[in-house]
C-alpha positions as CSV (number, residue, x, y, z in Angstrom):
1,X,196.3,1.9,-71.5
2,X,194.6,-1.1,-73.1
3,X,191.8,-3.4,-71.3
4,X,192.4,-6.3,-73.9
5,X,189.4,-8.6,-73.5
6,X,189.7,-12.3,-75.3
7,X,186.5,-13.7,-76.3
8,X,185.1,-16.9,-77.5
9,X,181.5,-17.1,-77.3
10,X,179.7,-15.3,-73.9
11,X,178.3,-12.6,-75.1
12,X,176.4,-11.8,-71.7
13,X,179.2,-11.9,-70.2
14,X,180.9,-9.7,-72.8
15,X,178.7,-7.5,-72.2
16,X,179.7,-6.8,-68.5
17,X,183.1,-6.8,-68.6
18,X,183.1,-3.9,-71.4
19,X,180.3,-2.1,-69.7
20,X,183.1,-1.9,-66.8
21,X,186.0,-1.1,-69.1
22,X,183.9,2.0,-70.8
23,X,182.7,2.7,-66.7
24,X,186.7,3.8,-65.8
25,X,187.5,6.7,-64.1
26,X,190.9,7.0,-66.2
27,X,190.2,8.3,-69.7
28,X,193.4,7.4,-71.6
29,X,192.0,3.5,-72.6
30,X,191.6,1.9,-75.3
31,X,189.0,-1.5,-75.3
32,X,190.3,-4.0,-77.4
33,X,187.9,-7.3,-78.0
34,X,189.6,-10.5,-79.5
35,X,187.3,-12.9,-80.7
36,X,189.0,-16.9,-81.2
37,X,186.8,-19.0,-83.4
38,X,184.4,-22.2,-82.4
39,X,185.2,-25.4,-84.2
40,X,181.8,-24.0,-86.2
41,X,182.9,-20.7,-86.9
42,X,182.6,-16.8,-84.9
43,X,179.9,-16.4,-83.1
44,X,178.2,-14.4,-84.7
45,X,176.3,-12.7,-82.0
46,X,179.5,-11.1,-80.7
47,X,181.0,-10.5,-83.9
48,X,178.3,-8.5,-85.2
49,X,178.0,-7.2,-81.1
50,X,181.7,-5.8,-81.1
51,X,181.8,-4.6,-84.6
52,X,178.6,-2.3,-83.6
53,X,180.3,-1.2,-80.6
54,X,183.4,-0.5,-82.2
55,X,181.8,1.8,-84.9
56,X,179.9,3.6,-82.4
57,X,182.8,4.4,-79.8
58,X,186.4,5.3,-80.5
59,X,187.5,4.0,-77.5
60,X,186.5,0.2,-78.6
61,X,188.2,-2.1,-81.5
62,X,187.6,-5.6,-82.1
63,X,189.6,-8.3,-83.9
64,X,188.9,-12.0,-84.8
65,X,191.6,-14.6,-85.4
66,X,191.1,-16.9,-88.5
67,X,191.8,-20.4,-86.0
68,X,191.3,-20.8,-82.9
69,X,195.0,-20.1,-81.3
70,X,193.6,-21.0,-77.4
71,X,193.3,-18.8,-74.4
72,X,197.5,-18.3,-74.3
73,X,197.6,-17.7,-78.2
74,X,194.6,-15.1,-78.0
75,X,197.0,-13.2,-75.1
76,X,199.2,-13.4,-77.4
77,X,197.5,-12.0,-80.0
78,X,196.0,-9.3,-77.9
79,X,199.5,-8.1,-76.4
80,X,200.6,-7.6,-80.4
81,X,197.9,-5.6,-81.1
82,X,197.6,-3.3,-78.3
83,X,198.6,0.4,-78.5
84,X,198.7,0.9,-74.8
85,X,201.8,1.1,-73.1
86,X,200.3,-1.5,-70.5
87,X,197.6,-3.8,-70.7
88,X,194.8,-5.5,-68.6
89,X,193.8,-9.0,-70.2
90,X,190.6,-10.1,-67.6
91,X,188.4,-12.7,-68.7
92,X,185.5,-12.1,-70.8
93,X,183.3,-12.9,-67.6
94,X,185.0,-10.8,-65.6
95,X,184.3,-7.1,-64.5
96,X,186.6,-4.1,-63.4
97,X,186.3,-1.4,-60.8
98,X,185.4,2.4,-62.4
99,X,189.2,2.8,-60.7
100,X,191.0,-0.2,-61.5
101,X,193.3,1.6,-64.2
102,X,193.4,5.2,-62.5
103,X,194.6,3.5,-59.3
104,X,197.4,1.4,-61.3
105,X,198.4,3.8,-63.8
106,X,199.7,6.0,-60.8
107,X,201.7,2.8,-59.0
108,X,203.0,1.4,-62.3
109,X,204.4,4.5,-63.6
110,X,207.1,5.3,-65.0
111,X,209.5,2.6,-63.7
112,X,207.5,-0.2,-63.1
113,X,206.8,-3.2,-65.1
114,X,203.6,-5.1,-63.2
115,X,200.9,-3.8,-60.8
116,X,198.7,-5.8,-59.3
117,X,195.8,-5.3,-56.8
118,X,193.4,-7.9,-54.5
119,X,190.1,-8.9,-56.4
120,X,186.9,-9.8,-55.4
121,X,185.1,-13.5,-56.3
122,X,181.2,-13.1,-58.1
123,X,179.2,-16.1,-59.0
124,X,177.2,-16.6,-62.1
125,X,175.0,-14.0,-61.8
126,X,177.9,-11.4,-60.6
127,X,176.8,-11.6,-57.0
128,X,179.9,-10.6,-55.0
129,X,181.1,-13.3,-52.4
130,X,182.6,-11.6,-50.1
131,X,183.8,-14.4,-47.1
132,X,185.6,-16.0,-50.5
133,X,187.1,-13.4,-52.1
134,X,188.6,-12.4,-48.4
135,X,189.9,-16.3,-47.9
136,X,191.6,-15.5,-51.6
137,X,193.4,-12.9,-50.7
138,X,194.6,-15.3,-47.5
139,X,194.9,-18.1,-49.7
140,X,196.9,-16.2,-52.0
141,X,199.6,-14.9,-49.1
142,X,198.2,-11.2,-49.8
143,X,196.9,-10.4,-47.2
144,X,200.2,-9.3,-45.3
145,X,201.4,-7.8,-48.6
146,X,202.8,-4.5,-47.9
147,X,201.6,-1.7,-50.2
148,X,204.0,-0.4,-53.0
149,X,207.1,-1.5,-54.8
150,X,207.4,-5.7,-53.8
151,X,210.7,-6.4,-52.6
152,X,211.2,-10.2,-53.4
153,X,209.0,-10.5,-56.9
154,X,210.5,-13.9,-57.8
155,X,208.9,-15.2,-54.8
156,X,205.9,-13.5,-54.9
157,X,205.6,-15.0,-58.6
158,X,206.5,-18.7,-57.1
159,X,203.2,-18.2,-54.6
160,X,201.4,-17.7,-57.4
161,X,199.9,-14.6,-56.0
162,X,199.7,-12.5,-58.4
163,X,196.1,-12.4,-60.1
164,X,196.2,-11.5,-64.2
165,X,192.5,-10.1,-64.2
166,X,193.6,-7.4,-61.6
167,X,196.8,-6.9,-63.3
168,X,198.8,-3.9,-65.5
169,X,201.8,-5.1,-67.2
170,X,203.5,-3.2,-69.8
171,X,202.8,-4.1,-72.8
172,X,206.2,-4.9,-74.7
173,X,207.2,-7.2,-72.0
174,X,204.5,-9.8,-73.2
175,X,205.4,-9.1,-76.4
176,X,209.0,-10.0,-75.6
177,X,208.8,-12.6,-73.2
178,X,205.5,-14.1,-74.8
179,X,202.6,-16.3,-73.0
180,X,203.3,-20.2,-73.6
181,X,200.8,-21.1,-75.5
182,X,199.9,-24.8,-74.9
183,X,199.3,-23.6,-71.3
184,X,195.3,-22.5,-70.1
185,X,197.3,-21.2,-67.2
186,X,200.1,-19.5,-68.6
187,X,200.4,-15.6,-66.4
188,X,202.3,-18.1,-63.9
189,X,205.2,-19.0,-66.0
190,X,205.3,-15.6,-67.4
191,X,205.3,-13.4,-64.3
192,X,208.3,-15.8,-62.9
193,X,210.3,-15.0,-66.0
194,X,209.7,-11.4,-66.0
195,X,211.0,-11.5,-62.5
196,X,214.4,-13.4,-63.2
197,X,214.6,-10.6,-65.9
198,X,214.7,-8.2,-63.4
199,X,211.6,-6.7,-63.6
200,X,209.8,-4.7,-60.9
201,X,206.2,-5.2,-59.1
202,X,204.1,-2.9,-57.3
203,X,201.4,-4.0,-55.5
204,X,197.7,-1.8,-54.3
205,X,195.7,-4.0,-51.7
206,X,192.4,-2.5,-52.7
207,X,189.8,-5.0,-54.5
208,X,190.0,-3.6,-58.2
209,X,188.3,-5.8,-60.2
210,X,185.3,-8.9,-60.0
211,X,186.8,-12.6,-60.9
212,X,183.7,-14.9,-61.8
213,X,183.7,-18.8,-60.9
214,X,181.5,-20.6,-62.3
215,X,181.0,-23.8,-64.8
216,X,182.1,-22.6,-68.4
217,X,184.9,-20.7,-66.7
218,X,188.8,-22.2,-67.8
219,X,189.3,-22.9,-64.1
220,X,186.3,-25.5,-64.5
221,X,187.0,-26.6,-67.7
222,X,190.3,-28.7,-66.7
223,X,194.2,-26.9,-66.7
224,X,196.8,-28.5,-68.7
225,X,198.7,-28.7,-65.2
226,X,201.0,-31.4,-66.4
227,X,202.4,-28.6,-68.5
228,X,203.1,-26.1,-66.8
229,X,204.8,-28.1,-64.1
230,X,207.0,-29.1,-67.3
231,X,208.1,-25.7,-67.9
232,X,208.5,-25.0,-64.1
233,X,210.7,-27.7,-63.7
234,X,213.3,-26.1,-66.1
235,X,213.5,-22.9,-64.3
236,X,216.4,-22.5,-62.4
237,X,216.1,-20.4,-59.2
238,X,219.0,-19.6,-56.4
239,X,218.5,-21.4,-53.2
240,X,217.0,-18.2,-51.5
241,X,214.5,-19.4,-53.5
242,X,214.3,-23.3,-53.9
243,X,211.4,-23.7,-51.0
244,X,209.1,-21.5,-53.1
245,X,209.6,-23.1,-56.5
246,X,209.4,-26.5,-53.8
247,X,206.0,-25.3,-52.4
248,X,204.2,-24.4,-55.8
249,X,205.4,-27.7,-57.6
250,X,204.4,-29.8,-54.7
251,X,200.9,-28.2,-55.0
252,X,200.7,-29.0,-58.7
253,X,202.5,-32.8,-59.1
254,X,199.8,-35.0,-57.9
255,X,197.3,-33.6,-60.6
256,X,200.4,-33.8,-62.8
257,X,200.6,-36.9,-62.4
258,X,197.5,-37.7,-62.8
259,X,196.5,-36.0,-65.7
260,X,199.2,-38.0,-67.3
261,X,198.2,-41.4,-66.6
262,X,194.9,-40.3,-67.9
263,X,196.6,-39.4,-71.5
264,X,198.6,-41.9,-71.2
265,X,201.7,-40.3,-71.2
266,X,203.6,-43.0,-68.8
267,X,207.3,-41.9,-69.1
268,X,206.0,-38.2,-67.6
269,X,203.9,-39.0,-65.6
270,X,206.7,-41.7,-63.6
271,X,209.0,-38.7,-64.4
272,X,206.9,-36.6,-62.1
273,X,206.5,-39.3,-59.2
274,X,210.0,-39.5,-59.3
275,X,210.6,-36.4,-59.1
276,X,211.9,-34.2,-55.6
277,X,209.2,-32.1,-55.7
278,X,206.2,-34.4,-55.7
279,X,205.2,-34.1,-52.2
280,X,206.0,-37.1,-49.7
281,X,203.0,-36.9,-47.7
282,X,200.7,-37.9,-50.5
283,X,203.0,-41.0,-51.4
284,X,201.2,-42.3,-48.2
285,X,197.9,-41.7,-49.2
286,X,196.0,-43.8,-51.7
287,X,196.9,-41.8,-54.2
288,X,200.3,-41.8,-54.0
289,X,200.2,-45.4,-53.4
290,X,197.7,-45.9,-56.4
291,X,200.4,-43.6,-58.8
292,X,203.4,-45.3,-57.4
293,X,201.7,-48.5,-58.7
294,X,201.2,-47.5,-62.2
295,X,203.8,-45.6,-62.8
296,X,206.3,-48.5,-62.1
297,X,203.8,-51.0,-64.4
298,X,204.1,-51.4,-68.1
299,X,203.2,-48.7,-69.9
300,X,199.7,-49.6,-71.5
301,X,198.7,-51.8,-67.4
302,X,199.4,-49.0,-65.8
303,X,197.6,-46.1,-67.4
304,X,194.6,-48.6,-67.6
305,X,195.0,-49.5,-64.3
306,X,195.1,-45.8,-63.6
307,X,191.9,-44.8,-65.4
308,X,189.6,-47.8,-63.9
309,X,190.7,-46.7,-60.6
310,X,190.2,-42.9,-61.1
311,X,186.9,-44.2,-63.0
312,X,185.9,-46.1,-59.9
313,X,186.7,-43.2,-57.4
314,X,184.7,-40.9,-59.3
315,X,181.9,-43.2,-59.2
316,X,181.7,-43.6,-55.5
C-alpha cells in the first residue's frame, strides 16, 4: 500500500499528513513524498525535511521532479513510482485516520479496483467541522450509499461523489488510464473512465480521513473548469445514464463559460452556451443574459464586455 503524498511547499502541513500516514493501524505502507518545484526552485525546507525522514525510516521515500509538472502531472508521477499495489494520493494538507488503509485494504481486496469512504472537513488549524463535513456527505449523495460493492459506479462517478483523499485505487490502473494533466481537478475524469472500463467500487461510510479548506488550498486557488467540462463533453454514456452526465455538466457550464470569456477564448466559451447541457434556468438570470450577450458579440467586444461586467460585479 502506498500513501503517495504530492508536495509543493507547506511544510506544516507536510508535517501532519505524514505524521497520520506513519499513525496507521495497517503495517504493510509505504510513504512516498513528491516534491514539484516553485518557479524559484525546491523548497528547501521540505527537501532537506523528507530526505531526513526518509533516511531515518524505511517506511518513507521522497522524490523531487526537475519542473514543475502541476498537481495532475505530480499524480502522475507518484502512481509511476509507487510499489504498492494501491495507492492513496491526499493533499499535502490533509490528514488520515490511524484506520483509513486497514479498513480499505479489507473492502478493496482482491477483486476490487476503488474504495472509497466519507471524510471529514478541518479548517486551517485542523479543527474538525463537523455540521460541514455531515452536509458533504449530503451534498455529495452519500449519505444513502449502501455499504459494500456499488452497484451503478458510472453514476456514482457522474455525481462526482467519490472523494480522492479518502480513496484506494489500485495502482496500475492510474498508471494505465493516467490523470489529465492540464486539469487541477482531474480524479473526476479519471474515476468515470475507470468505470466505462468496467471497473468495480466498494464503498465504507465511515469518516477515514480529514480534508482541509482553507485559502492556499487548489479548491481556492481557481479550477481549470472549462477543461474538464471539455473532456466530459466527449464522453459518451448510454441513456441510463444521460441525466447524470446532464446534472454534473449543468453544474459546471456557467463557470465554464465564464472562465472562458475571461481568457478570452470566445469560440469555447459560445460553444459552451450553446451547448444542451448549460442549464436553462440560468439563461434567465443576469448571468445567462450577460454570457448570451457576449458570446454572440465579436470576439475581442465581447470578452471585454465580459470582463468589465464581471470586474463591476466583483466590485459591488
Amino acid at each position: 500500500m502506498t500513501i503517495a503524498i504530492p508536495t509543493y511547499s507547506r511544510l506544516n502541513y507536510l508535517k501532519e499528513i505524514v505524521a497520520s500516514a506513519l499513525a496507521q493501524t495497517y503495517s504493510n505502507i509505504e510513504i512516498l513524498i513528491s516534491q514539484d518545484p516553485r518557479p524559484t526552485g525546491l523548497d528547501e525546507s521540505i527537501k532537506i525535511w523528507s530526505e531526513t525522514l526518509a533516511r531515518e525510516n524505511s517506511k518513507v521515500r521522497y522524490r523531487f521532479n526537475t519542473h514543475n509538472l502541476g498537481l495532475a502531472g505530480n499524480w502522475n508521477a507518484l502512481a509511476d513510482s509507487a510499489q504498492g499495489e494501491y495507492l492513496v494520493i491526499p493533499g499535502d494538507d490533509d490528514r488520515l485516520l490511524p484506520n483509513f488503509v486497514e479498513l480499505l485494504v479489507k473492502e478493496v481486496n482482491p477483486d476490487r479496483n476503488l474504495a472509497f469512504a466519507n471524510h471529514y472537513i478541518i479548517n486551517s488549524q485542523g479543527v474538525r467541522l463537523e455540521i460541514e463535513s455531515y452536509q458533504c456527505t449530503k451534498r455529495y449523495r452519500r449519505e444513502a450509499l449502501l455499504p459494500g460493492e456499488v452497484q451503478q459506479p458510472e453514476a456514482l462517478a457522474w455525481q462526482n461523489s467519490i472523494p480522492m483523499s479518502a480513496s484506494l485505487i489500485r495502482t496500475q490502473d492510474v498508471q494505465k488510464l493516467r490523470f489529465k494533466e492540464d486539469l487541477n481537478t482531474p480524479e473526476i475524469e479519471l474515476f468515470i473512465r475507470l468505470a466505462q472500463a468496467g471497473g468495480r467500487f466498494t464503498f465504507v461510510p465511515q469518516y477515514l480521513s480529514e480534508y482541509r479548506v482553507h485559502e492556499q488550498s487548489a479548491t481556492k486557488t481557481g479550477l481549470r473548469i472549462e477543461r474538464l467540462v471539455s473532456y466530459l463533453l466527449t464522453i459518451h454514456v448510454p441513456s441510463t445514464l444521460e441525466s447524470y452526465k446532464q446534472d454534473l455538466l449543468s453544474s459546471l457550464m456557467v463557470n465554464a463559460v465564464s472562465r472562458c470569456l475571461l481568457e478570452k477564448q470566445h469560440c469555447q466559451a459560445k460553444e459552451f452556451f450553446t451547448s444542451t447541457y448549460y442549464p436553462s434556468t440560468k439563461r434567465l438570470h443576469l448571468v445567462g443574459w450577460l454570457q448570451q450577450l457576449c458570446t454572440s458579440l465579436p470576439s475581442s467586444l465581447g470578452c471585454s464586455l465580459y470582463k468589465l461586467g464581471y470586474q463591476l460585479k466583483h466590485y459591488l
